[in-house]
N, C-alpha and C positions, 0 to 999 in steps of 0.2 A: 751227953746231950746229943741228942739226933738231928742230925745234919740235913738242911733243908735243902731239897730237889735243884734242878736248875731251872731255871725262868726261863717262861714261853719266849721274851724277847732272846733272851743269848742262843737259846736253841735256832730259833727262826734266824740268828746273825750267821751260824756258823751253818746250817743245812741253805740258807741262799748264796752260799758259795757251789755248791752242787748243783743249780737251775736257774733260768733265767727268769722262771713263774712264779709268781706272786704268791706264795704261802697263804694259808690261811688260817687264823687264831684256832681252830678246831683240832685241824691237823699238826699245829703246832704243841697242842695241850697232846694229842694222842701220840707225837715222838718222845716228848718228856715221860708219858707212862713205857713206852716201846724201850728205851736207851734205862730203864731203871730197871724193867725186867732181864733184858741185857748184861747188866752192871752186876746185878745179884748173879745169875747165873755164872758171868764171867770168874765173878771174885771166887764164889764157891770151890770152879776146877781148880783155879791157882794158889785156894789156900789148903786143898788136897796134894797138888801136887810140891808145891813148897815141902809140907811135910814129908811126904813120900821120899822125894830126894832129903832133905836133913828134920829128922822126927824132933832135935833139939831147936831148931829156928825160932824164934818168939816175933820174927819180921816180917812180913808179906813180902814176898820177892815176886821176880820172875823165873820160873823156873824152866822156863822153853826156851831162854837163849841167855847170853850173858851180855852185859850189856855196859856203855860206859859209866863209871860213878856218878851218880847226877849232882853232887856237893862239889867234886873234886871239879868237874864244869864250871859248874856254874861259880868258885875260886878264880878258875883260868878266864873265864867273861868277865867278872867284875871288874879283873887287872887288865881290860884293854879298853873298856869302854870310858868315853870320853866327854858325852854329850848329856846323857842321862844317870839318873843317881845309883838304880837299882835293879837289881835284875829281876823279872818274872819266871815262876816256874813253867810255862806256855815257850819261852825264852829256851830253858834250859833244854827242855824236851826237843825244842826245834833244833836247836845246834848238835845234839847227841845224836838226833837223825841223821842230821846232814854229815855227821863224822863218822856215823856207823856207815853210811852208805858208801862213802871214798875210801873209807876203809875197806870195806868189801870188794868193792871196785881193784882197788891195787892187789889185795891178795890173792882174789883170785886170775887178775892179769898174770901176776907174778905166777901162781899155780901152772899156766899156759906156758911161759915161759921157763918153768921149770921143767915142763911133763917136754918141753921138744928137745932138751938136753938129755933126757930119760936120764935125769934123776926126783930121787923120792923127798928131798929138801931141798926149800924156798931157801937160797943163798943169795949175798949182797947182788952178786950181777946181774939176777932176774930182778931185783926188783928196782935197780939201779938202770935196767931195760926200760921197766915201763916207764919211770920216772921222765926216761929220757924223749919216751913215746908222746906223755903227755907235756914237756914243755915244747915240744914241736908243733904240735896240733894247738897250742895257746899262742905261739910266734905265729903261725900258719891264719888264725884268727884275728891277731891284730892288726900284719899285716895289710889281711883284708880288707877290714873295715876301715884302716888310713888311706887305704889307694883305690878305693873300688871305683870312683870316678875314672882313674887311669889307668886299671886294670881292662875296662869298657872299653878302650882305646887299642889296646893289642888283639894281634891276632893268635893270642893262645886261651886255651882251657886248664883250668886246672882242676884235679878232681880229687877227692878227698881220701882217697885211695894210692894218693901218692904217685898219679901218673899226668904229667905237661907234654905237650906236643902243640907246634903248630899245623895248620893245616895239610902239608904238604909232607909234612911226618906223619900224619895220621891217614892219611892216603895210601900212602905207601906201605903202612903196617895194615891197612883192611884191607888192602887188595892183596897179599900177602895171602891173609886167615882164609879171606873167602876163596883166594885160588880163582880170583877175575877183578876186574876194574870197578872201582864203586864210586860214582858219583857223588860229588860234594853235597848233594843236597844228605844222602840216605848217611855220610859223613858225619853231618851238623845234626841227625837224629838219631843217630847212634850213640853219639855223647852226648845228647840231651838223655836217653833211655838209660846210657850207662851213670847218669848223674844222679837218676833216681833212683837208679837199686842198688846205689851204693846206700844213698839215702834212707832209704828203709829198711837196708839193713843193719847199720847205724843204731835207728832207732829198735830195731827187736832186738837186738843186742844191748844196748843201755834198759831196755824192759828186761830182759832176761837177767841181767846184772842184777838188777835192783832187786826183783821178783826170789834171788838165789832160785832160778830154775838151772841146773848143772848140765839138763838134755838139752835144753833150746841153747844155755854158752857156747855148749859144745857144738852143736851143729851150724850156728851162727857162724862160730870162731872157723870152721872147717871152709863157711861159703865163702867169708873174711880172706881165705887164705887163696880162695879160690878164683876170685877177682881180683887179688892182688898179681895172680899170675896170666894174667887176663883171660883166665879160666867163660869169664859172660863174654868179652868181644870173640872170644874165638865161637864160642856156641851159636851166637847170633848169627854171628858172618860165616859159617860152616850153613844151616838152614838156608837162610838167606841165598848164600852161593847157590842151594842148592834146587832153590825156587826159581832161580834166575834162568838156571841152566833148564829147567824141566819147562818154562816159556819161550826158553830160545831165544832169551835176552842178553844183549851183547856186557850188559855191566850192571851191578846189584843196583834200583833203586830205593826210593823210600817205603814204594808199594810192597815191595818182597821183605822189606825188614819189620812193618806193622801187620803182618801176618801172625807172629812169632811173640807168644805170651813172652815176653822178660825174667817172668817171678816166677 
């Protein structure tokens, strides 16, 4: 029996998650033809290359990556869920994502963490590292969000990068880099700047994670390593010093540190 297409309305449910514009019954009948040309096309590579990799298979697989069981899941969901009777396979799909993906995520931490020991095997300590990486960054999280009222109240920064100082630490360590005095204001914009390129870098790195791009990990993990050794305050405040000094300015301002792209 031949299995009937999908409906204009479910199409139009799951593509106005992608726009905030109002679809239109027209273009909604023309993705149902688009996502079936798609479908045949798709199915066709994957039931060549099924074969190719095992000529005896009588299954449709995947055979571009390996992937977790979806029965053996969706057994492991049934036995937690508490509210609802049954699992969906939309259900099952979702959670094998979200398992493939921190899966990923930890192994190739762990890989990082293996390659700076220069060895060529993931052993318990690497990944007993990261494990440890990520219940900090979850303590570091909750923390926050229970005290952020009274966090507003001190006079420190914290920054995600695993560096605290109060003001008069952090004075002391810029005037330091730059090699002259830096005024509290270009201080308080300095950690504003260094707040965001931690930030973004964060986030191209969880892109890069997920994406398995191995060049952007890697050069991420490098800048990673690089801010951690305050690799961006000393560049800022190196420039900066060096604007200051070529104005015959007696201490860095803020004007000499927003000269200076960040990224």
């Amino acid at each position: 029996m031949t299995s009937k297409p999908w409906s204009k309305s479910s199409i139009g449910m799951v593509a106005g998650q992608f726009t905030d514009m109002r679809i239109s019954g027209e273009v909604k009948e023309k993705l149902v033809d688009l996502l079936l040309e798609k479908l045949n096309q798709i199915v066709k590579e994957i039931e060549f290359e099924t074969l190719d990799k095992d000529p005896s298979r009588k299954t449709l697989d995947d055979p571009r990556r390996e992937r977790l069981g979806f029965s053996r899941t969706r057994g492991l969901i049934l036995n937690q869920i508490k509210n609802v009777e049954s699992v969906g396979a939309s259900a099952v799909v979702c959670v094998n994502e979200e398992l493939e993906k921190y899966l990923q995520q930890l192994v190739l931490l762990s890989s990082r963490a293996a390659a700076q020991n220069r060895v060529g095997t993931i052993k318990t300590r690497h990944l007993e590292k990261v494990l440890e990486e990520f219940d900090f960054q979850t303590t570091v999280e909750n923390k926050s969000s229970d005290s952020g009222e009274e966090l507003e109240k001190k006079d420190t920064i914290s920054l995600n990068v695993g560096i605290t100082n109060d003001t008069t630490s952090m004075k002391r360590l810029c005037k330091s880099l730059a090699g002259m005095p830096v005024s509290d204001e270009c201080v308080e914009e300095l950690l504003l700047l260094y707040s965001d390129y931690a930030e973004e870098l964060e986030y191209k790195l969880k892109d890069a994670l997920f994406g398995n791009n191995l060049h952007a990990i890697h050069e991420n993990m490098k800048k990673l390593e690089d801010i951690r050794q305050l690799g961006f305050l000393r560049r800022m405040l190196r420039q900066a010093g060096e604007k200051a000094r070529e104005e015959g300015a007696k201490k860095v301002e803020v004007g000499h540190v927003i000269q200076i792209n960040p990224f």
